[in-house]
C-alpha positions in Angstrom: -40.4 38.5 38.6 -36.8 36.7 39.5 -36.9 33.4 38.8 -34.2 31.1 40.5 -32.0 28.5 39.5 -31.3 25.9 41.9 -27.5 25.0 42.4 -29.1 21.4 43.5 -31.5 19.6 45.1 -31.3 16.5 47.6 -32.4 13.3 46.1 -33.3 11.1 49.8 -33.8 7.1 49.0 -33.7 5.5 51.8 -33.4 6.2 55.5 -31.6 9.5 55.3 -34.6 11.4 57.3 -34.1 9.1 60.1 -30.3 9.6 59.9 -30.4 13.4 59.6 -33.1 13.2 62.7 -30.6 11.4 64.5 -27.4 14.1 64.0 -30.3 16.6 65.4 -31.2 14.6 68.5 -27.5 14.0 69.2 -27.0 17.5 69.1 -23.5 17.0 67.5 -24.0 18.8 64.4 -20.7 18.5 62.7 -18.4 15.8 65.0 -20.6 13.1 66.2 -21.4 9.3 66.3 -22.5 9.6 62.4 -20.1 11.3 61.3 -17.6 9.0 62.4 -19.3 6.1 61.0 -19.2 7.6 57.9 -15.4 8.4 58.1 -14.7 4.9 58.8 -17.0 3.8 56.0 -15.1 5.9 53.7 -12.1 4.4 55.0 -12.9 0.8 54.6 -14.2 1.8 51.1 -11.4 3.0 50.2 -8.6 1.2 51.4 -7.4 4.1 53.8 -6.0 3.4 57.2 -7.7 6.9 58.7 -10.6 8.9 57.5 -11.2 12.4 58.4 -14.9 14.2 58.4 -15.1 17.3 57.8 -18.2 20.2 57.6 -17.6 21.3 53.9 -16.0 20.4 50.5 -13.8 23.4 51.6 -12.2 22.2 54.1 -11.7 18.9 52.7 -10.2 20.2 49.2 -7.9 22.4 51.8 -7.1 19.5 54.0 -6.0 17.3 51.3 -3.9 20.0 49.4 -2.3 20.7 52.9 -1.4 16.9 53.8 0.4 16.7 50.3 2.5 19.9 51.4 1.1 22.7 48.8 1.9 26.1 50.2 3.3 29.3 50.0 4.7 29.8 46.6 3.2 27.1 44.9 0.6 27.1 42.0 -2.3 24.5 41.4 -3.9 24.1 38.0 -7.7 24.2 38.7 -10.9 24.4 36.2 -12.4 27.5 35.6 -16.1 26.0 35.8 -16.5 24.8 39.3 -17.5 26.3 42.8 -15.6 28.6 44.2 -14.4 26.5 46.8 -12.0 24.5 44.8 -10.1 28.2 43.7 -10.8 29.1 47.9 -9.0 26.2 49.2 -5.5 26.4 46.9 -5.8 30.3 48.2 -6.0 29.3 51.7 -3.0 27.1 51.8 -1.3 30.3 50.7 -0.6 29.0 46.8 -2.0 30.6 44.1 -5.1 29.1 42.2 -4.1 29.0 38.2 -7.4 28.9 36.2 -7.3 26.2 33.1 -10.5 26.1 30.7 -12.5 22.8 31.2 -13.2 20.4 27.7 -16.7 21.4 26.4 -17.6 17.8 25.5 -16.7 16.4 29.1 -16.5 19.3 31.5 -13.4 18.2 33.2 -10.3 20.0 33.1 -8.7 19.8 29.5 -5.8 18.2 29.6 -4.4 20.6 27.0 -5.5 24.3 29.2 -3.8 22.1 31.8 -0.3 22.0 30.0 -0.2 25.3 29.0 -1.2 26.6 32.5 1.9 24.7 33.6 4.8 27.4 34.9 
């Protein structure tokens, strides 16, 4: 018998049934009213004059390495423990995803795989 792992699980607290009943009923899954109220949430939280929603991490990682003009030719240091997405969205830009090891203590990208991964 396979037993599976779960990647993750949703932890709801409040009203996010009613919310996600909502999106349904508007029939705008991915570019509606709540979805712009998030974006200009995340905005105000942040500071930011616009904020974008968009239907994946993906696309977001993507979005963000294309506004700050990575490309064709370029490398991007990224941790070799993490989704796929994060090595997918350097590759779409056209740059080439440079694997670093991450720190075992903290997870994160080691700032010393980082250096050496430098070209």
């Amino acid at each position: 018998m396979t037993r599976s792992i779960s990647w993750w699980s949703p932890e709801m607290t409040g009203n996010e049934l009613a919310l996600i009943k909502r999106v349904i009923d508007s029939n705008f899954l991915n570019d509606g009213d709540v979805t712009e109220e998030f974006a200009q949430a995340i905005s105000k939280l942040t500071g930011a004059t616009f904020g974008v929603g968009v239907t994946s991490g993906t696309a977001a990682i993507y979005l963000s390495l294309m506004a700050l003009g990575v490309g064709h030719g370029d490398e991007v240091i990224v941790p070799d423990m993490t989704f796929i997405a994060t090595a997918n969205a350097v590759s779409m830009t056209g740059a080439t995803p440079v694997l670093a090891d991450v720190d075992p203590e903290t997870l994160n990208l080691s700032v010393k795989a980082m250096e050496a991964a430098i070209t």
